[in-house]
MARKE-237469 format. One record per residue (C-alpha): x, y, z; residue in one letter. Coordinates in steps of 0.02 Angstrom, whole numbers. Example, Ala and Ser with C-alpha at 12.3 -4.5 7.8 and 13.67 -1.06 7.14 Angstrom:
<rs>
R      xx      yy      zz  residuo
R     615    -225     390        A
R     684     -53     357        S
</rs>
This chain:
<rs>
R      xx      yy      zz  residuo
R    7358    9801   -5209        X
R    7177    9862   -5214        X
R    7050    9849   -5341        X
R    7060   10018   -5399        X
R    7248    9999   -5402        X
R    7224    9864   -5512        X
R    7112    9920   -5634        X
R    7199   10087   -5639        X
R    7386    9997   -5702        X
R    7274    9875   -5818        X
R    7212   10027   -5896        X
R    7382   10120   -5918        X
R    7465    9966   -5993        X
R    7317    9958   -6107        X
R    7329   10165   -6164        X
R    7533   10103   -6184        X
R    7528    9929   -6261        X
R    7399   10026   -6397        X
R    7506   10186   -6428        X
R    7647   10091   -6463        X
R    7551    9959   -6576        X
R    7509   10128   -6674        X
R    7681   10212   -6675        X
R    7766   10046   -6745        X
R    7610   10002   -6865        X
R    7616   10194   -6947        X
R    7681   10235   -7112        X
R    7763   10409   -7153        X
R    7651   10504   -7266        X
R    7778   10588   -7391        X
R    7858   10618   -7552        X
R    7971   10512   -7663        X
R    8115   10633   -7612        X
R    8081   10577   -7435        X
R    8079   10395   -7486        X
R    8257   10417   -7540        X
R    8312   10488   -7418        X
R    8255   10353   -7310        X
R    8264   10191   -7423        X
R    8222   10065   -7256        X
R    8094   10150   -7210        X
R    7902   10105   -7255        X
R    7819   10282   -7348        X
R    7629   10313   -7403        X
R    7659   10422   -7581        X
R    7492   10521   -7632        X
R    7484   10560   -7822        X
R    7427   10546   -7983        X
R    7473   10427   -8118        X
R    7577   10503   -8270        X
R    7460   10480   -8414        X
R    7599   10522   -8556        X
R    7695   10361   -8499        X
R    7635   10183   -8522        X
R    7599   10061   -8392        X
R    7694    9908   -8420        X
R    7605    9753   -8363        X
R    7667    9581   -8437        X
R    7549    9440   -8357        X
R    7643    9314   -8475        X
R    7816    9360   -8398        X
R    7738    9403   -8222        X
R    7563    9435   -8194        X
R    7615    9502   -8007        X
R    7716    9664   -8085        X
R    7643    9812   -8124        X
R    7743    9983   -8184        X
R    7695   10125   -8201        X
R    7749   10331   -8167        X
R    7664   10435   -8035        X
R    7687   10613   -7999        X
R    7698   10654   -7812        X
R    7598   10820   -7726        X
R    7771   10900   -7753        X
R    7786   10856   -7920        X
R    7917   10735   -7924        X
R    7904   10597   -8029        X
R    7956   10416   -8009        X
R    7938   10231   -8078        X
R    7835   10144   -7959        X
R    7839    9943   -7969        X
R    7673    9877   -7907        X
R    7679    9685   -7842        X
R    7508    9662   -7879        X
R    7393    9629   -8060        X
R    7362    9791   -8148        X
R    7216    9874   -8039        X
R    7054    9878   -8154        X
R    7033   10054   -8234        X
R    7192   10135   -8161        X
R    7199   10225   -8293        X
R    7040   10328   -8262        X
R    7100   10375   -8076        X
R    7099   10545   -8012        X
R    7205   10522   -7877        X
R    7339   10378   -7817        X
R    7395   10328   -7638        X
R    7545   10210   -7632        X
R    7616   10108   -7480        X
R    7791   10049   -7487        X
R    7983   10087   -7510        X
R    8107   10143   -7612        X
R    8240   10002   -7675        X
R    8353   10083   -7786        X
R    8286   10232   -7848        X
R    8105   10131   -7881        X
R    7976   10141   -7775        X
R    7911    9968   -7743        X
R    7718    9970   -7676        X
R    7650    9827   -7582        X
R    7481    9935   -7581        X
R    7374   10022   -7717        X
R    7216   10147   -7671        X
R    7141   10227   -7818        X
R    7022   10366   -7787        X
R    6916   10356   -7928        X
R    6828   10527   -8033        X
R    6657   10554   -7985        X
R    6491   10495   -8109        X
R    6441   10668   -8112        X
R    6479   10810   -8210        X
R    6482   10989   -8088        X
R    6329   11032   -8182        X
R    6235   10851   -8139        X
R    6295   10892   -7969        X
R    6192   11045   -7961        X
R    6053   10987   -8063        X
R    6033   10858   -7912        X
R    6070   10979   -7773        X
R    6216   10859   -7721        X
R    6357   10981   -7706        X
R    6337   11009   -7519        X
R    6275   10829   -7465        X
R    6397   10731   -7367        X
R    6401   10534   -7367        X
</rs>
């Protein structure tokens, strides 16, 4: 085989090897409906939390449970069981993104993102002239 010939397969096993590294890695972005319908499979659940429920965290008992309710984008709501400490200011989040599965009707998360509000208020925004700055 000649060089080109060579470098040409390296390559292709390469583009494979890294598509199927990101096909196997990828999580499902979807709802809690989907995550029950699909209980072995590994979901990512955007939402917010459901402020008008309590979040149970016990550190005494088990300081690596967390429980709370979020409300999906298709506002569904379910008990999520985070295996993590309480996230710091969870409460003030704006928006939620889960990682996990669903194991009998909870959804257990092995990963927490919170997207936090901004510091501004629209009108400090303005005042600033940050509304059309991207960072």
């Amino acid at each position: 085989m000649n060089k080109t010939g060579a470098i040409l397969l390296s390559v292709v096993a390469i583009v494979v090897v890294v598509i199927l590294v990101t096909l196997i890695g990828a999580d499902n972005y979807g709802s809690f409906a989907e995550a029950k319908l699909s209980p072995d499979k590994n979901f990512t659940i955007i939402g917010v939390l459901n402020k008008d429920k309590s979040i149970e965290y016990n550190p005494d008992v088990d300081a690596n449970r967390t429980s709370f309710y979020l409300i999906d984008k298709n506002g569904e709501e379910n008990l999520v069981i985070y295996h993590e400490p309480k996230p710091r200011d969870i409460e003030q989040s704006e928006e939620i993104t889960l990682e996990g599965k669903m194991i009998k009707g909870e959804f257990h998360a092995t990963h927490l993102l919170m997207k936090c509000p901004s510091k501004y208020t629209p009108e400090e925004i303005k005042q600033k002239g940050l509304e059309n700055k991207t960072y």
